[in-house]
DSSP file (Angstrom, degrees, kcal/mol; ACC not computed):
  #  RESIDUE AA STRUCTURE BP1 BP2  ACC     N-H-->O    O-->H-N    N-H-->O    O-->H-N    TCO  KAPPA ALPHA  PHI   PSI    X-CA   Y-CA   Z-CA
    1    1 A X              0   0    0      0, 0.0     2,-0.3     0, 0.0    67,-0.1   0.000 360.0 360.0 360.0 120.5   98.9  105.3   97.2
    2    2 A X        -     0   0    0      1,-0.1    36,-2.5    37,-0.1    32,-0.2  -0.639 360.0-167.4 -81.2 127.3   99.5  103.8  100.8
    3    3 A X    >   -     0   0    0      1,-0.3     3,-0.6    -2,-0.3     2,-0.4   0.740  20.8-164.3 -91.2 -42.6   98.9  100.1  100.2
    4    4 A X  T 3   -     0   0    0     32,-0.3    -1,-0.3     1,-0.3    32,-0.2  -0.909  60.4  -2.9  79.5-123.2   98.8   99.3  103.8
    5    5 A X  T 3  S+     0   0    0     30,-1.6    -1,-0.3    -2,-0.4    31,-0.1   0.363 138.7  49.3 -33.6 -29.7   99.0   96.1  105.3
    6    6 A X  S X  S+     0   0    0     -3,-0.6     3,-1.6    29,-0.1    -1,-0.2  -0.025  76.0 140.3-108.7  39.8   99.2   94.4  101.4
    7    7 A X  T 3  S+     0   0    0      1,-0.2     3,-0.1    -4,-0.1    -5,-0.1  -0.604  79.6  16.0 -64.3 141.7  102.1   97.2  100.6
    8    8 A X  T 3  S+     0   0    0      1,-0.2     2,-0.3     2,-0.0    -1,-0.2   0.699 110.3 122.0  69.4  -0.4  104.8   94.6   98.3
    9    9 A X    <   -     0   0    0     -3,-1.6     2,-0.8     3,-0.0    -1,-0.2  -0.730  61.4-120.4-105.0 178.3  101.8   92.2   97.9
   10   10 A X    >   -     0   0    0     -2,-0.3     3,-0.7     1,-0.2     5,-0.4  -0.759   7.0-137.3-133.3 111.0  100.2   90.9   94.7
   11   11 A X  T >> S+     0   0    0     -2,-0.8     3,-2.0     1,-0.2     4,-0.9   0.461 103.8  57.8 -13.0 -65.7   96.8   91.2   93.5
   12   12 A X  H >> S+     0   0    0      1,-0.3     3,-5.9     2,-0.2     4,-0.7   0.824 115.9  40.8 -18.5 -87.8   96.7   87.6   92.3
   13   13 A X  H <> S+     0   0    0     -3,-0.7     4,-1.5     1,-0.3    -1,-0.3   0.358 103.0  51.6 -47.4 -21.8   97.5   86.9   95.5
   14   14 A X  H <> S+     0   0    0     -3,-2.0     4,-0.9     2,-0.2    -1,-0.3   0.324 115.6  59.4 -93.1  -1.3   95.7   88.8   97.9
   15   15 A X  H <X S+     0   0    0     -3,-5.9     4,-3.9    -4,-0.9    -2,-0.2   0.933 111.7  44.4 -74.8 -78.7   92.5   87.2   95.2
   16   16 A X  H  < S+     0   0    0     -4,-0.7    -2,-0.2     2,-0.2    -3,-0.1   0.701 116.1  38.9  -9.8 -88.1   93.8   84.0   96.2
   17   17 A X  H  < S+     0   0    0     -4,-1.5    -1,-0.2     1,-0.2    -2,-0.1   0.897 125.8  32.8 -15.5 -98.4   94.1   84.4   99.8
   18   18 A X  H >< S+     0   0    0     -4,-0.9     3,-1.1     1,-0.2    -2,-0.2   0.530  74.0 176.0 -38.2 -47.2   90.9   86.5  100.4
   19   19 A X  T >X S+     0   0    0     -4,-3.9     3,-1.2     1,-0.2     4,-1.0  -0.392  72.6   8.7  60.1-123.3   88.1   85.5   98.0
   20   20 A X  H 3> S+     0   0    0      1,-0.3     4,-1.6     2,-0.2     5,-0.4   0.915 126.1  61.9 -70.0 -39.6   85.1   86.9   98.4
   21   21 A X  H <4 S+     0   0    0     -3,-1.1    -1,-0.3     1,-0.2    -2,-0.2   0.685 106.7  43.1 -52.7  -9.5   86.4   89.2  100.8
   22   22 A X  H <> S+     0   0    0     -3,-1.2     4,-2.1    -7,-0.2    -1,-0.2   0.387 117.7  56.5-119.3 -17.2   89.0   91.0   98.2
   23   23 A X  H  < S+     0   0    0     -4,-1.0    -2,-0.2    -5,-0.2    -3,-0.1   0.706 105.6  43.8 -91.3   5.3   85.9   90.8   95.8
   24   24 A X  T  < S+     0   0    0     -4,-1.6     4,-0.2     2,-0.2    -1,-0.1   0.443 117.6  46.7-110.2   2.7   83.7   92.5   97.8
   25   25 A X  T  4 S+     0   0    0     -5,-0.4     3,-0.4     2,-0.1     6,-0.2   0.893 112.8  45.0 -87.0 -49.5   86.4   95.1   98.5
   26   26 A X  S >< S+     0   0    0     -4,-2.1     3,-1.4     1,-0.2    -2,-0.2   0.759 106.6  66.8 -69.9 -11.4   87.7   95.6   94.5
   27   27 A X  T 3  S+     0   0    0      1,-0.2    -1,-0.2    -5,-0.1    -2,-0.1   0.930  92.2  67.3 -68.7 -38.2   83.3   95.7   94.0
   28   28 A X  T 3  S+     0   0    0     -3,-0.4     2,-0.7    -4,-0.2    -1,-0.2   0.798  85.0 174.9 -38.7 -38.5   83.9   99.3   96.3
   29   29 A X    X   +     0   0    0     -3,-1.4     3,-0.6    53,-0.4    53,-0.2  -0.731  67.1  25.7  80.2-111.1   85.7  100.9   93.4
   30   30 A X  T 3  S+     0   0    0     -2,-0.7    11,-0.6    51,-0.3    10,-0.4   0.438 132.5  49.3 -97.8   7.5   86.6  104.2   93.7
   31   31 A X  T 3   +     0   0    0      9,-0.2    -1,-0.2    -6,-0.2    -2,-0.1  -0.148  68.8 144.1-126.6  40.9   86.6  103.2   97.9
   32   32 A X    <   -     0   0    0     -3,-0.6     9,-0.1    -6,-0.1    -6,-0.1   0.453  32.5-167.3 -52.8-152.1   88.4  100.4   97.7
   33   33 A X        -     0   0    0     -4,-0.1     4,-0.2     6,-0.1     6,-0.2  -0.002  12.4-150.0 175.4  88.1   90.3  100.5  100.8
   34   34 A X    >   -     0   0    0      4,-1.1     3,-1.1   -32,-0.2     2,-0.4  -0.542  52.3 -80.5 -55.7 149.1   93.5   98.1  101.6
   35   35 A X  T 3  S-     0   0    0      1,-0.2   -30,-1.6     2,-0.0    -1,-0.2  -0.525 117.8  -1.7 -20.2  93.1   93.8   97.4  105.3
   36   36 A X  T 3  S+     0   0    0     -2,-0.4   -32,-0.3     1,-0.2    -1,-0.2   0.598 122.6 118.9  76.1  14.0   95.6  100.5  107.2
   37   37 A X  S <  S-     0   0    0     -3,-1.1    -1,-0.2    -4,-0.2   -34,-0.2  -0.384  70.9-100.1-104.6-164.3   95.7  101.6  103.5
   38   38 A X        -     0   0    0    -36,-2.5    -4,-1.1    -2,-0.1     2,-0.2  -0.522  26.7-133.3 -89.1 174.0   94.3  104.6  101.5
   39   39 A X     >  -     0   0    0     -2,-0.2     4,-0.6    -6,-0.2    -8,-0.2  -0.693  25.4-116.8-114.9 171.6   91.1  104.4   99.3
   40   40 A X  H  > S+     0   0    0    -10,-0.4     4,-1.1     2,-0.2     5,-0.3   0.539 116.1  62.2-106.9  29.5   91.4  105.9   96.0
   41   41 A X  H  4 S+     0   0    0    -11,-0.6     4,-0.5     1,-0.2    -1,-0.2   0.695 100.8  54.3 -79.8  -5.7   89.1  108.3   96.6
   42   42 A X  H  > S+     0   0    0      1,-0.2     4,-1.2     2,-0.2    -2,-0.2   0.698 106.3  54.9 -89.2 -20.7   91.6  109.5   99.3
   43   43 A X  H  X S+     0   0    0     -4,-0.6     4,-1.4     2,-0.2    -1,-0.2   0.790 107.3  51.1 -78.3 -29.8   94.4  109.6   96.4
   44   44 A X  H  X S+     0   0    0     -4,-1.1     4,-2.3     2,-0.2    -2,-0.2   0.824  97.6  61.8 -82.1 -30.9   92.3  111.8   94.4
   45   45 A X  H >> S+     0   0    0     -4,-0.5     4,-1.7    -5,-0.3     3,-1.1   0.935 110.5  49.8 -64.4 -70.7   91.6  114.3   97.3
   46   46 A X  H 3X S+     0   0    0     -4,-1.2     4,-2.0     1,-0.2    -1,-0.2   0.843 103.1  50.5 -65.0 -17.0   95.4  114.7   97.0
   47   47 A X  H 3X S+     0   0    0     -4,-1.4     4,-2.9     2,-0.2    -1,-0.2   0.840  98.1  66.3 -86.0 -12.1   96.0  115.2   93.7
   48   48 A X  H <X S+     0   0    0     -4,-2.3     4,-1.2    -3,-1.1    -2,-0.2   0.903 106.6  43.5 -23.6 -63.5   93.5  117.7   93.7
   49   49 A X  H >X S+     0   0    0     -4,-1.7     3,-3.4     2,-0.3     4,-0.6   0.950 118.3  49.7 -57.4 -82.2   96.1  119.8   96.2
   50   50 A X  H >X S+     0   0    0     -4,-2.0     3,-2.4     1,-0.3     4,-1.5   0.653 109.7  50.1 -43.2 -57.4   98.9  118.6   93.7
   51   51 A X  H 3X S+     0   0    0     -4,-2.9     4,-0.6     1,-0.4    -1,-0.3   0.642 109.8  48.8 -59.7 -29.6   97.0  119.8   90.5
   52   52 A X  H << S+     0   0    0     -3,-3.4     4,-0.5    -4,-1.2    -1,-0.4   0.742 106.0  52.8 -58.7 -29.5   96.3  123.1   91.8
   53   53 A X  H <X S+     0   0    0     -3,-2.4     4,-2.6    -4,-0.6    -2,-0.3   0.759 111.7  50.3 -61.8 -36.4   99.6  123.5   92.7
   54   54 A X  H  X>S+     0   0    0     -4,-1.5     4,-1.5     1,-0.2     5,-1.0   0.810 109.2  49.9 -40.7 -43.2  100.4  122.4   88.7
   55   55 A X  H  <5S+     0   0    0     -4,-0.6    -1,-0.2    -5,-0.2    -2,-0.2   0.798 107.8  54.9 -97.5 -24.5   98.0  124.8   87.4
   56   56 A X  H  45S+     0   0    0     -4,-0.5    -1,-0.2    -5,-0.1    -2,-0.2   0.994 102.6  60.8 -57.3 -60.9   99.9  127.7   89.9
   57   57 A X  H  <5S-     0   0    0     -4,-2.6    -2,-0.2     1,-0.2    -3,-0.1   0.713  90.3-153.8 -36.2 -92.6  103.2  126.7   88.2
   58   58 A X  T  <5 +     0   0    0     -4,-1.5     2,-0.4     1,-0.3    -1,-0.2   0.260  59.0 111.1 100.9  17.9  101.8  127.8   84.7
   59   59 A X  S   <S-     0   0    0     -5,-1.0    -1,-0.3     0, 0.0     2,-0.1  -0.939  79.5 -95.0-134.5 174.5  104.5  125.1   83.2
   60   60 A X        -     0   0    0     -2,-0.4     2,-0.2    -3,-0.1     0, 0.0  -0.621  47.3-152.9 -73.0 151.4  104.4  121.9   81.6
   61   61 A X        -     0   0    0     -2,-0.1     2,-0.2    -4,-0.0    -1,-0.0  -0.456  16.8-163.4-121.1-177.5  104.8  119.0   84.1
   62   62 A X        +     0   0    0     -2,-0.2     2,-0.3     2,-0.0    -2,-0.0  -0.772  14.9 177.4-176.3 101.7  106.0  115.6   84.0
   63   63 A X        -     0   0    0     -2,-0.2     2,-0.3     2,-0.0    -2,-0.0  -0.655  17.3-158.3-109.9 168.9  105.1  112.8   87.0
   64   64 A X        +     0   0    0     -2,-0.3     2,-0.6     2,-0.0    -2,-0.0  -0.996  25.4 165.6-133.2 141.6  106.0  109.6   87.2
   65   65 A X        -     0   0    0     -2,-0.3    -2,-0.0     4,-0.0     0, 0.0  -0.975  36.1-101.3-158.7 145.6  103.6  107.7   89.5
   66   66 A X    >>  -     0   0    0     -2,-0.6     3,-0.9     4,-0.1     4,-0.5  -0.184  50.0 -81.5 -73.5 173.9  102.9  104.0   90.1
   67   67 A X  H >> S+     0   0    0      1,-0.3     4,-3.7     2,-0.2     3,-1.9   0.936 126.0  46.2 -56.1 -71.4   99.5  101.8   88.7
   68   68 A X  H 3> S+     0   0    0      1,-0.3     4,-1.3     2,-0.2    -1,-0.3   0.531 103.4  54.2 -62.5 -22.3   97.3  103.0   91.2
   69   69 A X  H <4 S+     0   0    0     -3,-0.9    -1,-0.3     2,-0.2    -2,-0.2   0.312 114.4  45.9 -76.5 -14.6   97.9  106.9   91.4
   70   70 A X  H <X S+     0   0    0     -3,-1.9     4,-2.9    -4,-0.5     5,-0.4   0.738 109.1  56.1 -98.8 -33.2   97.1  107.1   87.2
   71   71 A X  H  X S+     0   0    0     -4,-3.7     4,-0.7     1,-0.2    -2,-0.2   0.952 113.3  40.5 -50.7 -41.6   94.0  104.7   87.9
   72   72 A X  H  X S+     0   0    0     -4,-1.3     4,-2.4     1,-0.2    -1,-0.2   0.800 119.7  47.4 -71.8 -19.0   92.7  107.6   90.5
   73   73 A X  H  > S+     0   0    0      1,-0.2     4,-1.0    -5,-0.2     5,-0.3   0.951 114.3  43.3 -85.8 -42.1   93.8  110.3   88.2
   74   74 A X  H  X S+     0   0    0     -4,-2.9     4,-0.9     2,-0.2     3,-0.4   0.793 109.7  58.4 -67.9 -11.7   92.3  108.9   85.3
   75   75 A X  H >X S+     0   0    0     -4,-0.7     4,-2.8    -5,-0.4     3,-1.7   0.987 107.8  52.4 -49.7 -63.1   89.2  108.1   87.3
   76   76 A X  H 3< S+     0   0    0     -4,-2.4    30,-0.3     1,-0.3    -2,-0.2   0.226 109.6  40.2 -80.6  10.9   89.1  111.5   87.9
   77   77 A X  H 3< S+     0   0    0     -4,-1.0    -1,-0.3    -3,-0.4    31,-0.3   0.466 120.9  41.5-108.6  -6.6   89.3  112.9   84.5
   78   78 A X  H << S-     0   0    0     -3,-1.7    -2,-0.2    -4,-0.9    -3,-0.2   0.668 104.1-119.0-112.7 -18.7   87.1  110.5   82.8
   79   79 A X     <  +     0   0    0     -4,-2.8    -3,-0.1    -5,-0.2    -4,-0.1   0.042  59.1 161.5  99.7 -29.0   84.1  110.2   85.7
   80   80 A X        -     0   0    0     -5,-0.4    -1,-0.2    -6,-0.3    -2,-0.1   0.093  37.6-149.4 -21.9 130.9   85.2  106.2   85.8
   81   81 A X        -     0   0    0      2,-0.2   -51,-0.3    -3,-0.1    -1,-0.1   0.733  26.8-120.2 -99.8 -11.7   84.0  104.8   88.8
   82   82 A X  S    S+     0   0    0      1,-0.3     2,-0.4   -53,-0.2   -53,-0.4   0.353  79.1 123.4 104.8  21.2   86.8  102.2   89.2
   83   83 A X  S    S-     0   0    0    -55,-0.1    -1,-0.3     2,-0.1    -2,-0.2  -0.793  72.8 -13.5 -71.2 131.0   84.1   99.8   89.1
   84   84 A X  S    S-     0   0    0     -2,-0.4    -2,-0.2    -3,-0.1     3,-0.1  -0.217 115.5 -25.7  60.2-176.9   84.6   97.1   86.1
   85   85 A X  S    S-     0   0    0      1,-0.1     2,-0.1     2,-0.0    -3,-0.1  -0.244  79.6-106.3 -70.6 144.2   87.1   97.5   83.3
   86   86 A X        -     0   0    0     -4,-0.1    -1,-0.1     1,-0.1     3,-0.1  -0.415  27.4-107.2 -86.6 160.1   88.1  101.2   82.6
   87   87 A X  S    S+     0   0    0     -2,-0.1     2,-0.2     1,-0.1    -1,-0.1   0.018 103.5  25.2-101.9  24.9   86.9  102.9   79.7
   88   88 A X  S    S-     0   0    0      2,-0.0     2,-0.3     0, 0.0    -1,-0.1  -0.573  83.9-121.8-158.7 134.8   90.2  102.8   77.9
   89   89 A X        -     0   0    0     -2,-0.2    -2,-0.0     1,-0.1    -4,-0.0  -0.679  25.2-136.5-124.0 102.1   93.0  100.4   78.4
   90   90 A X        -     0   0    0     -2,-0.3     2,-0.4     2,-0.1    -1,-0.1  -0.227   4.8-144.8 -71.9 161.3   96.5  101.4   79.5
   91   91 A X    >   -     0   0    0      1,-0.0     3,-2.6     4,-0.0    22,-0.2  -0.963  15.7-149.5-102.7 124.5   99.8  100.5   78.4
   92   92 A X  T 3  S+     0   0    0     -2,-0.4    -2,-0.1     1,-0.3    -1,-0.0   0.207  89.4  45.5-117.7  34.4  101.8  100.5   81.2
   93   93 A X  T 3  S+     0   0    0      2,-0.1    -1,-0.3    -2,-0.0     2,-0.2  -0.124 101.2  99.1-142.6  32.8  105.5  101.5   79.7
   94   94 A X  S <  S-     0   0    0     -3,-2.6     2,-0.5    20,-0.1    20,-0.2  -0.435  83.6-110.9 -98.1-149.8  103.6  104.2   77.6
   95   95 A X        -     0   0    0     -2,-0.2    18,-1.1    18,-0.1     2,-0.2  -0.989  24.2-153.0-138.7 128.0  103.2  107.8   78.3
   96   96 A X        -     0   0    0     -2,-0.5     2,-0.3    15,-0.2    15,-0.1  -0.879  15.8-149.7-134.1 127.4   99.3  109.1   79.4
   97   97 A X        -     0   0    0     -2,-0.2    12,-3.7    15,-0.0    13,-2.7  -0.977  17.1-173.1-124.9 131.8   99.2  112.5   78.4
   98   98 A X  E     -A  108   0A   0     -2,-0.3     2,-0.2    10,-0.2    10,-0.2  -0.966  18.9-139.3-132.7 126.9   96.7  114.6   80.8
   99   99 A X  E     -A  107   0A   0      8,-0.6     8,-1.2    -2,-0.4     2,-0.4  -0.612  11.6-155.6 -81.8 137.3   95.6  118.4   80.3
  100  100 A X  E     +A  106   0A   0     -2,-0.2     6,-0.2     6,-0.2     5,-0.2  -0.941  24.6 169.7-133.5 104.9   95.5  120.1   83.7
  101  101 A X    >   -     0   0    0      4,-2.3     3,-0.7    -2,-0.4     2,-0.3   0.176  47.7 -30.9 -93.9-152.1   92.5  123.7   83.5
  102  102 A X  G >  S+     0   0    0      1,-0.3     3,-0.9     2,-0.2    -1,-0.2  -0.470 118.9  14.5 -83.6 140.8   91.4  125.5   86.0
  103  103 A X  G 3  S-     0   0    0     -2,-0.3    -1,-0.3     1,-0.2   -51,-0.2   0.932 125.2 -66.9  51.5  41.6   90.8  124.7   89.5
  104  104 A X  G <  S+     0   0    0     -3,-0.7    -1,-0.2   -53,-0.3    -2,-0.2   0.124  90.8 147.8 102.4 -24.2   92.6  121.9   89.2
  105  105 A X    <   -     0   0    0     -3,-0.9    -4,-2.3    -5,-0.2     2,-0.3  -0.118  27.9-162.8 -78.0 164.8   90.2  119.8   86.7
  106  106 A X  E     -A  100   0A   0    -30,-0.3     2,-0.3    -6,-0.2    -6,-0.2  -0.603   9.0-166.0-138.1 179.4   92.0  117.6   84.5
  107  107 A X  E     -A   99   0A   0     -8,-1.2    -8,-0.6    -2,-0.3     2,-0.3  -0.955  37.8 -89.0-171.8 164.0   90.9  115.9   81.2
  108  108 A X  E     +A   98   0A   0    -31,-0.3   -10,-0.2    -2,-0.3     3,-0.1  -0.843  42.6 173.5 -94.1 156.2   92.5  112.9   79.0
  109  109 A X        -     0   0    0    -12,-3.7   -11,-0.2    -2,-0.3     2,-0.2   0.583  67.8 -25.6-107.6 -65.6   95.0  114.6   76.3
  110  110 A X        -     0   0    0    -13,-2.7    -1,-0.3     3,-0.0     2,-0.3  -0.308  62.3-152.0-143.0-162.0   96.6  111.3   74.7
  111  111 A X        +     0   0    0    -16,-0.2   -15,-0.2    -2,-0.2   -22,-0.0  -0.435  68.1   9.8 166.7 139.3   97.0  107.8   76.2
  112  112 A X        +     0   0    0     -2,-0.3     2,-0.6     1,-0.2   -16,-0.1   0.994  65.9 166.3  58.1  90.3   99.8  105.0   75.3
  113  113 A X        -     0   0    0    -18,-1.1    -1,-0.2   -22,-0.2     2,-0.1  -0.816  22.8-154.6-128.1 100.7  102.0  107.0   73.3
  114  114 A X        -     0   0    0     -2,-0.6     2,-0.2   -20,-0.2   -20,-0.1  -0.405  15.7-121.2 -72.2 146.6  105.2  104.8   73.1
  115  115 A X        -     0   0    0     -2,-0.1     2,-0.2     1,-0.1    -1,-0.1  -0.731  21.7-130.1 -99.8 153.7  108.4  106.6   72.5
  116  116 A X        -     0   0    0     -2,-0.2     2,-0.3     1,-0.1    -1,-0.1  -0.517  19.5-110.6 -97.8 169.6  110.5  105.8   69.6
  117  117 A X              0   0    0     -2,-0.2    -1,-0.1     1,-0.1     0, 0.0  -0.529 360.0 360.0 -76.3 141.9  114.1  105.1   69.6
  118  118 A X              0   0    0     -2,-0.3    -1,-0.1     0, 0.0    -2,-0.0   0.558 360.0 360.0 -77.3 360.0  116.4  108.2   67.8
């Protein structure tokens, strides 16, 4: 997700900072929009591409992807509008397991499955 202008800054702060203006921004949701950034309705429009390209492969995959690229993917399998608290809570050094069908569409599999030690 191109951060923009807050790329390397921190929510707290940019709360701080900003006020109402950074509440009336996170209020957008799923068109939130950082300054010279993406929204994340504009990350989902590319993972669309990527997830069709997933579904081409025909193998199991494995991403790794920063906070804001699972929020938009999990937006986008659960209908969440990225308004208010999401409707499931991550952990964010487990492992969100996501089923990827036809045309792209995606679905929740698992969420927060910590791995054990061998």
């Amino acid at each position: 997700m191109d951060w923009g202008e807050w790329e390397g800054r921190r929510l707290a702060d940019l709360r701080a900072e900003l006020g109402e203006e950074m509440a009336a921004n996170e209020a957008a949701g799923i068109d939130f929009r950082p300054p010279g950034g993406e929204s994340p309705r504009e990350v989902q429009s590319r993972l669309r591409d990527w997830l069709t390209d997933v579904v081409e492969i025909g193998e199991p995959m494995v991403a790794v992807a920063h906070h804001g690229v699972l929020r938009a993917l999990f937006s986008m399998a659960t209908g969440w509008n990225m308004v208010g608290s999401p409707p499931h809570k991550f952990r964010w050094g487990a492992i969100q397991y996501f089923n990827i069908g036809p045309a792209g569409h995606i679905a929740v599999e698992r969420l927060n499955v910590m791995m054990t030690k061998s």
